[in-house]
N, C-alpha and C positions, 0 to 999 in steps of 0.2 A: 512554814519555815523554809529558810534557804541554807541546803547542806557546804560545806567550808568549800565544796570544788566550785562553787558560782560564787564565793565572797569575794569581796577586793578589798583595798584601804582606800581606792579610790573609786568619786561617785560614778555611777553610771557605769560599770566595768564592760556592760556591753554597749554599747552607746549606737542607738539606732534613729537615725533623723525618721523625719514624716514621709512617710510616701505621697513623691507629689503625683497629683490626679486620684489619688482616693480622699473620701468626706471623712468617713468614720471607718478606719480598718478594724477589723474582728482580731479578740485578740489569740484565734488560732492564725490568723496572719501574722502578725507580730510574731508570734513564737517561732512561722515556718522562717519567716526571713531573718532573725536572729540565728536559730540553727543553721542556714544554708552561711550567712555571713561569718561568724565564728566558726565553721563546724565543729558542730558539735552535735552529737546524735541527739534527735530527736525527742525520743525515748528518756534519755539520760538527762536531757534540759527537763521536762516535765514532769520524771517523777521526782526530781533536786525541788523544782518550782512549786507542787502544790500537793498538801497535806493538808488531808481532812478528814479527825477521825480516825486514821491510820488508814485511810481511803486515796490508793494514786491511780486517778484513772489515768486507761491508756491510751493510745492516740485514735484507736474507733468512737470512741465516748467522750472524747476530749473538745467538742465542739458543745454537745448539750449542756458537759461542765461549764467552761469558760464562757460564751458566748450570751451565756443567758442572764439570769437573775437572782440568781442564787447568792450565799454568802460564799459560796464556791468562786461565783465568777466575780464579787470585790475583792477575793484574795488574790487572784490572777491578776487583776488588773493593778493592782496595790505594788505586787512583786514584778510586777514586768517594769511597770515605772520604776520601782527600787533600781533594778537591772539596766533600765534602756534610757530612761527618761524621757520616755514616750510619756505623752497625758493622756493620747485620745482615749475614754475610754470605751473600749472596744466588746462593748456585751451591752443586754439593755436592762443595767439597772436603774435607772432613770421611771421603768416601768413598774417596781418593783410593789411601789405605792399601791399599785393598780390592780396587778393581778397578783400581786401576792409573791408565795412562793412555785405557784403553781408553773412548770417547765415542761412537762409531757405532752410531746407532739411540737413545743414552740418551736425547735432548733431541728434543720436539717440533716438525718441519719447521713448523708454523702453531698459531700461538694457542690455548688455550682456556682458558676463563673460569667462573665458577657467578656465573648469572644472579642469585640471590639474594642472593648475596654482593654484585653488583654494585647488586642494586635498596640493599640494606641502606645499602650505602656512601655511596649518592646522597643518602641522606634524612638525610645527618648536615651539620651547617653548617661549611664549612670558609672558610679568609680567601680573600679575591676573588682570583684565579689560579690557585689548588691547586689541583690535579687532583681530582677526583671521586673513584678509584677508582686499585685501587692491585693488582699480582698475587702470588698466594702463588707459591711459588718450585716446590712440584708439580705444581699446576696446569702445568708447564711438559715435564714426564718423557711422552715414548712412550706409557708404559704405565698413565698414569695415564686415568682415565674418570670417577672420582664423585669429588664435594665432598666433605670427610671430616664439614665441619659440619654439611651440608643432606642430605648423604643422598641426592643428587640428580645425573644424568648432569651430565660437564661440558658447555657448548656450544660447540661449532666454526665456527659458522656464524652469520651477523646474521640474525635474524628478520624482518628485510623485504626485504633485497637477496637473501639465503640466499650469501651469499660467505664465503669464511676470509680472516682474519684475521692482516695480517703482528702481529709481538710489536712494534713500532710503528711508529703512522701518523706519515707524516711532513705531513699535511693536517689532522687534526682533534684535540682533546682524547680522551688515554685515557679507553676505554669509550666511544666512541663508532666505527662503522661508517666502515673507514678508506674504503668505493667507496661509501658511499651518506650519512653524517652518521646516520643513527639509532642511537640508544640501544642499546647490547648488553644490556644489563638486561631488554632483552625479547624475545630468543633463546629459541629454542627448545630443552628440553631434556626430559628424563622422572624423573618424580620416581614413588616407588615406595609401595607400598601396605605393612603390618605383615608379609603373609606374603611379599612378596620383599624385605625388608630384611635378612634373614641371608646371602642368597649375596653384598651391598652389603659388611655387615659382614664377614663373612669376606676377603672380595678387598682391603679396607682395612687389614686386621691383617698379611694373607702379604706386604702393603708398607710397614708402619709404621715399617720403619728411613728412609721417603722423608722422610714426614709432618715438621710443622714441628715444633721442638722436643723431637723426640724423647729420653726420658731417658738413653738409652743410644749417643748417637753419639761418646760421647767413647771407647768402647769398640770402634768399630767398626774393625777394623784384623785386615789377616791372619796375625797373631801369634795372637790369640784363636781364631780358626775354625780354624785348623792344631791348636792344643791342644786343641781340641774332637772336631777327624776321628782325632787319635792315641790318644784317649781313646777313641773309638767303635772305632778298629780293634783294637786293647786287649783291648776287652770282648768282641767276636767274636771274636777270631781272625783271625791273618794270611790266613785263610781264606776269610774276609769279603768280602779286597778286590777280587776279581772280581766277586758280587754287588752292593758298593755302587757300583762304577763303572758297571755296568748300569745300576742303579735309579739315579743322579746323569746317566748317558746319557751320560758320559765317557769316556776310556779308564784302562787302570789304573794307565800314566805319571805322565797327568796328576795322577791319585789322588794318588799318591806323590809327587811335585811338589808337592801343596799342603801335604801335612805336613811339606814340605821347608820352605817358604813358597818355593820357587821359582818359583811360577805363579801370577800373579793370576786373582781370579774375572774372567769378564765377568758382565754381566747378568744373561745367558740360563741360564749354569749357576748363577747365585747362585739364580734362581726355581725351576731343575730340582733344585737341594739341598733347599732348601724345601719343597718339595713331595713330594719322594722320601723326605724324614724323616717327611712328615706334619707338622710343627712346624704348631703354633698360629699363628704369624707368625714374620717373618725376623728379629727380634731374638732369639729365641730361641736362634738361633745361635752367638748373642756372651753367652751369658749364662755363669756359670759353672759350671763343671764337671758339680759334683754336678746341677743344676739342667739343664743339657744334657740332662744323659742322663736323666732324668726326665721329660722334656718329649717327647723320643722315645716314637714309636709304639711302646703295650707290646706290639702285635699283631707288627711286629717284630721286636722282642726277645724277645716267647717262642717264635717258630719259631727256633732257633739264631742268633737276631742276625741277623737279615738273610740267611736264608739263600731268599734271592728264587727262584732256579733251582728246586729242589724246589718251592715254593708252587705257580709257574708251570707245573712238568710235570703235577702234580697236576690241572691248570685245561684244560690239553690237551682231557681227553674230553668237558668239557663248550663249548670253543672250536671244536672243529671242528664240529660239527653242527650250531653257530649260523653258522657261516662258508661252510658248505654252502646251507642254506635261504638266506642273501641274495646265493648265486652262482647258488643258481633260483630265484629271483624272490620266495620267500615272503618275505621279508624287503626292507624301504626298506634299502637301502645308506648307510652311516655311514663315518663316517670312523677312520682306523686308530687314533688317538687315545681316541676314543669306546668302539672295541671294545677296546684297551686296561683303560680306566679302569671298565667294565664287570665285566672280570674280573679287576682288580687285577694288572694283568702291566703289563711296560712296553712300551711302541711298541718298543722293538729289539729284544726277546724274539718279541713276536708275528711281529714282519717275519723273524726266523732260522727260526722255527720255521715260516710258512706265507708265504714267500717269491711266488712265482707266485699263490695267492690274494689276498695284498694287493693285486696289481699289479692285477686282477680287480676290486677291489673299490673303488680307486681313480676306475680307469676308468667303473666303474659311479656311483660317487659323481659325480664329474663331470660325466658326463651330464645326473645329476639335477638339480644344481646349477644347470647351463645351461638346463633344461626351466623348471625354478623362476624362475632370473632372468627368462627370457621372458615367463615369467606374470607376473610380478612388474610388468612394464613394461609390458603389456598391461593390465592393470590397474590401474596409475598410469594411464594416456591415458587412460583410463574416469575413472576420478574428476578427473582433471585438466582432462575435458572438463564433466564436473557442475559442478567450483567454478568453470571460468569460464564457464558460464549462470547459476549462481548469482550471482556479482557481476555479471553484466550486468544479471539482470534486478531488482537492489537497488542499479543504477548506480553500483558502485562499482568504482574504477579496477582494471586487472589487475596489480599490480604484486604481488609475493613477498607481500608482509605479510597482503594481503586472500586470497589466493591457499591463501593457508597456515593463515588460518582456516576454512577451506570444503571443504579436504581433509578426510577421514576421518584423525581421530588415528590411531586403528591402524597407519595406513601405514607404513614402514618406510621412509625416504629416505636413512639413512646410506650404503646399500650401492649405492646411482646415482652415477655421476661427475655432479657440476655440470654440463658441457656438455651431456649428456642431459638433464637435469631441465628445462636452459634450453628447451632444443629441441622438447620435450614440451609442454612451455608454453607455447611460441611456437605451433606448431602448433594447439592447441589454443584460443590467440586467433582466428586465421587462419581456424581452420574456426569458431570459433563467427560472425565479422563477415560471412560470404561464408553461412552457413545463411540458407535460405529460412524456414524456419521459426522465427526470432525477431523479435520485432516490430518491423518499419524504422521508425516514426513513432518509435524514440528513436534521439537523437543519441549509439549509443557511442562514437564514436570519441577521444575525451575520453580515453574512457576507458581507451586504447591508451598503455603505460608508454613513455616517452623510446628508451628501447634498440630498443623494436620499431619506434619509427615511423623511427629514425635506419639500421635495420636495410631498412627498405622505402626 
């Protein structure tokens, strides 16, 4: 229900055109640029907008609400058109058929955006109040990473404060740094060269049924992918369906369950279909028939249709011996996945058949892991302590933005918690103001960020 302070007598009392340059906005977009437009807090717009149950999430949560596929997110999207006369609808219930009710893990706990998108957006002239910038509705999914437009990492993080990102600020204008006011148009992100833009492209296709507009969502429904697995079991052999439940990493219930339509996908096994078929992308899945099974792996289908277990045993003499050399040492330890997809077996083939080595090899991975991460941090302090001598002695403030030009790109920051990075940094101020060896006749201390002096 919508409380009397959002009613009007007339339609569309907030009336919010389409963001031009976005496909499908999320409809925690819609909401931030109706609050930034009307102001109206936030907070106040969304627990007026959505009751459920006597249930008002708040705006940390308020993306797994709305965005997803809940009866949650058609009431959102029902009242915001009531509200805006917005249509798009900005959540994937389109999917709903598919995976059901299931939401944990679909939707993005924090923000992210493509900086490009965002610079792009800025430089267009909109009427005085309208937000800047506006989100596509993937941008908003777990599993999403690159702009499908730019071809470019998404970003997480503000490029001068280095914080994430609630889905909105209830303090500043969308696209803008909800703890510090700068511009997210100048986040940090990684854009790719001609010869790593295939594995870019590929990871964009195995998700295309996200992407905005998709031609084929009106298709997307577990009627169709049930007629598609009866057709696959069909063509093998009731024989089959031990192997395809391996290769899907299912059990063979389940199996039979989906050809039931008994059992919704989640997720995780809609990508492990995906992948286990080989499919070009996950619309393939929903295509039809003849076109299905065409689109299938012919490598597949001409060892007896999936008959995985024989491939796998065949793969034996040359798995152990690799499995041996990285339990002494000749070999860097990988992970079971890896050595999987190596030999074209599946991770629960490989873990049945060399149970106690995995566990071995595990162990050993992990090790490695931790030796790495240690270097890894060791070597941040090292450069951490370069870039802040370098702004010091180009007297320019220590804050994230200056900090983060003076780093080596190469670095690798996504895999630090933010409280280490802070910490690292902080230190790294600390010792460079108390070194004897930088030159006292300049006044840094200027040049010490708010947080650390508030922190001293």
């Amino acid at each position: 229900m919508i409380t009397n302070k959002f009613i009007s007598k007339k339609p569309f009392p907030y009336l919010l055109e389409p963001h031009v340059g976005v496909d499908t906005e999320a409809n925690t977009s819609i909401i931030a640029r109706v609050s930034w437009m009307y102001r109206i807090k936030p907070n106040d717009f969304v627990s007026s907008l959505i009751v459920q149950n006597n249930y008002r999430p708040g705006l940390s949560d308020l993306a797994a609400f709305s965005n997803s596929l809940t009866k949650g997110s058609a009431q959102v999207s029902n009242q915001l058109y009531f509200l805006t006369g917005h249509r798009c609808c900005g959540s994937y219930l389109n999917l709903s058929s598919l995976i059901g009710g299931e939401v944990r893990g679909l939707i993005s706990r924090h923000k992210k955006w493509c900086r490009y998108c965002y610079e792009e957006s800025m430089l267009i002239d909109r009427p005085l109040g309208v937000a800047k910038v506006a989100d596509e509705l993937y941008w908003s999914l777990s599993l999403s990473r690159f702009c499908h437009k730019h071809r470019c990492t998404l970003s997480d993080r503000c490029g001068k404060c280095f914080m994430r990102q609630p889905y909105i600020s209830s303090l500043y204008e969308p696209g803008f740094c909800h703890s510090c006011g700068a511009t997210l148009a100048k986040s940090v992100c990684h854009t790719f060269e001609d010869g790593e833009l295939e594995s870019v492209v590929r990871y964009l296709s195995e998700m295309d049924i996200f992407l905005p507009e998709h031609e084929n969502n009106h298709n997307l429904n577990m009627g169709i992918f049930s007629t598609n697995i009866r057709l696959l079991i069909r063509e093998c052999g009731e024989n089959a369906v031990p192997e395809l439940a391996q290769c899907f990493g299912i059990s063979e219930d389940t199996l039979r369950d989906w050809c039931k339509e008994r059992h919704f996908l989640s997720l995780d096994s809609l990508l492990k279909v995906i992948k286990g078929l080989s499919l070009p992308c996950a619309s393939s899945l929903f295509d039809a028939p003849e076109l299905f099974l065409a689109n299938v792996d012919p490598q597949l289908n001409k060892q007896f249709n999936f008959n995985v277990k024989r491939r796998a045993k065949s793969a034996w003499q040359e798995i152990a011996p690799y499995i041996a050399e990285i339990l002494s040492g000749a070999r860097e330890p990988e992970t079971r996945k890896s050595i999987a997809d190596r030999f074209e077996v599946s991770v629960g083939m490989l873990e049945n058949a060399f149970k106690s080595e995995m566990t071995l090899i595990s162990q050993l991975y992990q090790q490695k892991r931790n030796v790495e991460r240690e270097d890894s941090r060791l070597l941040l302090i090292k450069e951490m302590d370069a870039a802040v001598r370098r702004c010091g002695s180009r007297m320019r403030s220590f804050d994230w933005e200056h900090i983060l030009s003076q780093l080596n790109k190469s670095l690798d920051l996504s895999a630090i918690d933010i409280v280490e990075l802070d910490k690292i940094r902080k230190d790294s101020i600390l010792k460079y103001l108390n070194s004897d060896r930088r030159d006292k006749s300049r006044d840094v201390s200027r040049l010490v960020p708010d947080d650390l002096k508030n922190d001293d």
